[in-house]
N, C-alpha and C positions, 0 to 999 in steps of 0.2 A: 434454786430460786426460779421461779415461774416469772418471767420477765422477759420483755420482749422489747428491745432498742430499736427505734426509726433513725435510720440515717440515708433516709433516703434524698433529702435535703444538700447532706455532703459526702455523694456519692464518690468512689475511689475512682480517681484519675481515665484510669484504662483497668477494666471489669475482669476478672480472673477468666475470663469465657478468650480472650484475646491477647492473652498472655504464654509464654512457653509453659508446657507441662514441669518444668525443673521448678520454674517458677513458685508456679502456685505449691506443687509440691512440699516445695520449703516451707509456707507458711504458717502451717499448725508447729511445726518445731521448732520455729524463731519463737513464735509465741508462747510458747509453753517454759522454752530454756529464759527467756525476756520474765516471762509469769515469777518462775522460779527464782530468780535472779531480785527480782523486785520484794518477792516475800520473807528474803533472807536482811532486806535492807531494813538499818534502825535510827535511819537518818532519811532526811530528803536530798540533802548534797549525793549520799551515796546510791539512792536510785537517778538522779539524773547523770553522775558517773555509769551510771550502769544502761543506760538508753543510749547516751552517747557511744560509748563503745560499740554497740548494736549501728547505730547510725554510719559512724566507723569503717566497719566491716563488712557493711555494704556497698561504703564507698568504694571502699578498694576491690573490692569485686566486682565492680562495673567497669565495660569494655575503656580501654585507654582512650577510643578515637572519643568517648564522650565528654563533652565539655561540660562546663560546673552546671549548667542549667539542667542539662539533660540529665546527668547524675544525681540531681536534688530531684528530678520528678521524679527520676524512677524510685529513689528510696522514700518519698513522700509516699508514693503508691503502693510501696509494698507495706511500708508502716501502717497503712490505710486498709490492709488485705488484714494487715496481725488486728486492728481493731475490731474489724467486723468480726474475726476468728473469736477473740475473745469475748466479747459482748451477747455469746450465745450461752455462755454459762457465768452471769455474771455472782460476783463477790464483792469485799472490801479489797482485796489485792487487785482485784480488777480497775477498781474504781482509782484505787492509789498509783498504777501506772499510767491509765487516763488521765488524772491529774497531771502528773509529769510530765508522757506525753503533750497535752495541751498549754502548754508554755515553752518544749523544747524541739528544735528540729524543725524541718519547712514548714510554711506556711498552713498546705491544704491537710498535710496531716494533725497539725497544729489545732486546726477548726472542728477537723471530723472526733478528735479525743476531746474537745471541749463539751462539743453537741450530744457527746455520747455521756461524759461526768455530768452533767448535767442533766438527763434523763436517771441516770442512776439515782444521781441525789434526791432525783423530784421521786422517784418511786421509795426513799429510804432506807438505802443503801449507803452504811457507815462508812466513810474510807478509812485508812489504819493511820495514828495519830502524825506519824512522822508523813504523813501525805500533805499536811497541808505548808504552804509558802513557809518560809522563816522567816523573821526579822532579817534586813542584812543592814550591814553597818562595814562604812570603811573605814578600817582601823588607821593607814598611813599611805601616802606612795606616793613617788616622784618620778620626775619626769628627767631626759638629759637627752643630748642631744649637736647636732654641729651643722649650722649654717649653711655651711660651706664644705664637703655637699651636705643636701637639705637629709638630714638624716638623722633619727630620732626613737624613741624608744621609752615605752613607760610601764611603771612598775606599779600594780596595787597590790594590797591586801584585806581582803573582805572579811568578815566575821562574820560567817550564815547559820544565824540558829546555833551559836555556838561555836559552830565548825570555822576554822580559820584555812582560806584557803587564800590561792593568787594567783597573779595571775600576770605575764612579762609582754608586753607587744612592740617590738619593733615596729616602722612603719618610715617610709621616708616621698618626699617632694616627687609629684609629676611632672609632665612639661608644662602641665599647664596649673602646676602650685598647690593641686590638690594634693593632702596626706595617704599613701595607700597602703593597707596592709604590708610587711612583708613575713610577718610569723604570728603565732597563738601561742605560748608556750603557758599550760595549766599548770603551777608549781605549789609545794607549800610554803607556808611564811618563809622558812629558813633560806628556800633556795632564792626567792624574791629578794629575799634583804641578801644574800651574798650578791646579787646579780648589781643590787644597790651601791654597795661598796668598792665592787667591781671597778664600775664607772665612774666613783668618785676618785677611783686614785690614779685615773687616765690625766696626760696634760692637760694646764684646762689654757687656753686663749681667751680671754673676755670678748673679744669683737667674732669671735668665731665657734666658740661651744659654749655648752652649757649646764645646769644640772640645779636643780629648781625642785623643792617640796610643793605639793599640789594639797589644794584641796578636794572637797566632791564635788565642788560646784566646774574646779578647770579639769577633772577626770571625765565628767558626765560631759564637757566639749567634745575634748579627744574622741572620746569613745564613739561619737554620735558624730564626729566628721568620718574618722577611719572604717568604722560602718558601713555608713550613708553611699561612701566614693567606694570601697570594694577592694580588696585586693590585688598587687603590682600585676602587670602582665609578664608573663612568663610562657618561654618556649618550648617546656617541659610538661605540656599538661595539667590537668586540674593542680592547684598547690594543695599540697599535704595537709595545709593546716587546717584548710577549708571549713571541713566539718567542727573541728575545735570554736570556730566562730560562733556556732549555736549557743555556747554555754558564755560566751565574753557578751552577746548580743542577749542573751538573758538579764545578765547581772546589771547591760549598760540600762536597759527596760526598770528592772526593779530597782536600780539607783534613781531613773528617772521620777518614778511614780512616789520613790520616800521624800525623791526633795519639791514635788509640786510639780513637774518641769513635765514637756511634752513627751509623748512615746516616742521612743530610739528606733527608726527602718533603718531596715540592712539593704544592702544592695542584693542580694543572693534571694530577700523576699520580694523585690522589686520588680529583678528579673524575670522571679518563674511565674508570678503571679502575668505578668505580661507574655510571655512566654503561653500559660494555660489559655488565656482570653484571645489568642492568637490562633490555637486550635493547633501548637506543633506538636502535641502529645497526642493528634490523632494519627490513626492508622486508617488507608494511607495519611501519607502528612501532606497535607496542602499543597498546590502548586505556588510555585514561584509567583507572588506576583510582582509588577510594574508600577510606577505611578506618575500623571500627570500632573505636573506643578504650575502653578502659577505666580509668580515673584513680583510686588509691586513697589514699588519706591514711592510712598504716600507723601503727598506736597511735592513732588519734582512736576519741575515745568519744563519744558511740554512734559506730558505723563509718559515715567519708565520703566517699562517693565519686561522679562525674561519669562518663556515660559519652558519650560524641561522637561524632558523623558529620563525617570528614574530604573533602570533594569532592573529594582529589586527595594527591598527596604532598606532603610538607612540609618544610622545612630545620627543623633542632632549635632553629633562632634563632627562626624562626615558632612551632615548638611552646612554645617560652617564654611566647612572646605570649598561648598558648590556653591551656594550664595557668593562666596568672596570671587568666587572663579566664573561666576556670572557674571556680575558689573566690574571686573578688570578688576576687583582692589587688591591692595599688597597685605592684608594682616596685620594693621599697625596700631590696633586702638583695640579695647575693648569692645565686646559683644554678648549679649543674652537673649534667650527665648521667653515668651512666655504663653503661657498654651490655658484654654480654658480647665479648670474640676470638672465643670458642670456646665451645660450648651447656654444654659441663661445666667453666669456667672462672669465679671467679669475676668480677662487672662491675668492670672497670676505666674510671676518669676517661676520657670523652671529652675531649680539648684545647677551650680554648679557642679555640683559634685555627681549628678547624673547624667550629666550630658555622652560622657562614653558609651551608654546603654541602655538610656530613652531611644525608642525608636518612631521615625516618623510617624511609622504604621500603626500606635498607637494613639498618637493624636489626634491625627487625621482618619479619622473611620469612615467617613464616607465623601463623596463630591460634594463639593461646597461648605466644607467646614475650615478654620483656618486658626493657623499660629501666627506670631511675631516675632519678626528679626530686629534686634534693635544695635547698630554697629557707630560703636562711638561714646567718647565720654562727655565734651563740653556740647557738641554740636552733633546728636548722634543720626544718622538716618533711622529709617523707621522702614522697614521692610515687610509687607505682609504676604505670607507665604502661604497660597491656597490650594486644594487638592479640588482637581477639575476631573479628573477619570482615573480608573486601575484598570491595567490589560494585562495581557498575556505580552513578558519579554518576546521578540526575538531572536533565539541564539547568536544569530549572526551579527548583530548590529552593538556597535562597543554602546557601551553609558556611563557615565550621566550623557546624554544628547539636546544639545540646545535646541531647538527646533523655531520659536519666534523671537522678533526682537523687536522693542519696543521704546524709541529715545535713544540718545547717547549713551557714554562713559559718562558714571558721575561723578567719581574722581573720590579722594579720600574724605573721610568726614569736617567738617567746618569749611569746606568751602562756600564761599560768599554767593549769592544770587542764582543757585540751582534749583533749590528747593525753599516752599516756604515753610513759616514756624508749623510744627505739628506739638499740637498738646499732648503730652505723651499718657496723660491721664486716661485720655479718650479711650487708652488703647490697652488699657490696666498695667501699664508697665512704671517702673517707680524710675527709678537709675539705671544706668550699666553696670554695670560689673560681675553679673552672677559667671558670666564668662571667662576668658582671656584672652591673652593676645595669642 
């Protein structure tokens, strides 16, 4: 077929010209065994089974010192090398792993197989019947779980097109109350419902466990907190199940969209997508940088404020740390961020549930643009945290580094006659609490 795809638009990551020759190497036979593999399928379940495995087995083949980010770009990129490969001879098998493709697996690869199905289609290019979505439907599942510790685990069963599959997710309590992954386990019905059983014939405590039939509407929660917040941390390197997550962050997507309900992020598309817009997927990789802060205490009288040298970039979870370790506080109350979408918009709640891997350096793009610290429940301070300059660290000199000060200690939140009322509207923020203590 005489057809020629533009993806120049969503260009691969890092360009086969600056890649290892093993590299590129590979990638006419991943795509061809991938091809194969997809033309054999008489289902859609069983080609995203079959991407996934591919996704897989590039995990596990990326170096151990590499963390989930850097592993997800490099196998986004190489997914992204088998697209281009393909799209040079295209077909309906073509088009029906694109399809796939474009709903499973990271983000940028995710884009480049949509833009590409989509140039297919507009030139008339049939994909093969089982390419396209299924109905899904949740057949049943429950949840169980113990308090005390926070730890918890929930079971569906999906009917996709037919196909019944399931699906088991542990996940249990952070320190700071978030739910986080701790497994993916793909099963069929049978092993789901024994997993069900299982836990119902554990002792049960009222005030301390539990075990609970779910509908779609409290599955579609779960799925879209456990998500959102990301997987436990662990000293062991990337977690195994990692990549399994594509196909549960699939289903939590397509359960969203049957019942009306917003699209489900994952943290893992969160990451790299800030990760890419960061520029650490170039070569070389960016210097280290710095950043100068500015910390205001809005309505304190006299005016107080802290201004900081940061050695590097920072998660908002670390900024916690410094804000409270600025004005002396102890950690005693709630706290939230809230950062603008858009420079003329007002700041809306950052989630809690990404504060571990929001990074400052995101927010803040350039001098004089600013977030909100907002610390306290009844009487909260209102903190506003501005980026004044980015430099080059100095090796030598420890950080975070206070360097000016501005007013007193303000002591914990509600206290009387430091500061006056601030509208908190002013400042787009609603409540506390996207944080904790």
């Amino acid at each position: 077929m005489d057809l020629e795809v533009d993806l120049s638009q969503v260009p691969p990551l890092m360009p086969a010209a600056r890649l290892s020759p093993g590299m590129v190497a590979m990638v006419p036979d991943v795509a061809a065994e991938q091809l194969d593999r997809i033309g054999r399928s008489r289902h859609r379940y069983e080609a995203e089974l079959s991407l996934l495995a591919l996704c897989e087995s590039l995990d596990e083949n990326m170096p151990t010192e590499f963390t989930s980010a850097s592993a997800d770009l490099n196998t986004a990129n190489i997914l992204m090398l088998v697209i281009e490969h393909l799209v040079q001879t295209p077909s309906p098998s073509v088009l029906g792993l694109l399809m796939v493709a474009a709903d499973l697996g990271p983000v940028p690869s995710r884009r480049m197989a949509a833009e590409a199905a989509r140039q297919l289609k507009a030139a008339g290019v049939q994909p093969p019947r089982w390419a396209h979505a299924a109905p899904l439907k949740m057949l049943r599942a429950w949840g169980h779980g113990d308090r005390v510790p926070d730890e918890h685990s929930l079971g569906v069963v999906f009917s996709y097109g037919h196909r019944e599959h399931g699906f088991v997710v542990p996940f249990a309590g952070d320190d700071l109350g978030f739910q986080r992954l701790k497994q993916v386990w793909v099963q069929t019905p049978e092993l789901v419902d024994q997993s069900r059983a299982a836990v119902r014939e554990l002792p049960r405590l009222r005030s301390v466990n539990y075990h609970e039939e779910l509908d779609d509407t409290n599955v579609l929660d779960r799925l879209r907190e456990v998500l959102e917040t990301g997987p436990e941390a662990s000293t062991e390197g990337r977690p195994d199940f990692r990549v399994r997550t594509y196909l549960l962050h699939l289903r939590a997507r397509q359960l969203a969209a049957a019942l009306g309900e917003p699209d489900v992020e994952a943290s893992y598309d969160l990451i790299l997508a800030d990760s890419i817009e960061r520029g650490e997927h170039a070569i070389p990789a960016p210097a280290p940088t710095g950043y100068r802060i500015r910390l205001t205490l809005e309505g304190s009288r006299p005016q107080t404020w802290r201004r900081i040298a940061l050695g590097n970039d920072v998660t908002l979870l670390k900024l916690h740390e410094i804000v409270q370790w600025a004005f002396e506080w102890q950690n005693v109350d709630l706290y939230s961020f809230a950062a603008h979408e858009m420079e003329d918009d007002d700041p809306d709640p950052v989630p809690g549930a990404r504060l571990s891997y929001t990074r400052l350096g995101s927010l803040l793009r350039r001098p004089g643009t600013s977030i909100a610290y907002l610390y306290g429940d009844r009487n909260p301070w209102l903190v506003t945290i501005e980026s004044e300059d980015a430099f080059v660290p100095d090796p030598n000199v420890k950080y975070p580094r206070l360097i000016e000060v501005g007013g007193g200690v303000p002591g914990e939140p509600g206290e009387a006659d430091y500061v006056d009322e601030v509208d908190l509207r002013d400042a787009g923020i609603g409540s506390a609490g996207t944080g904790s203590r």
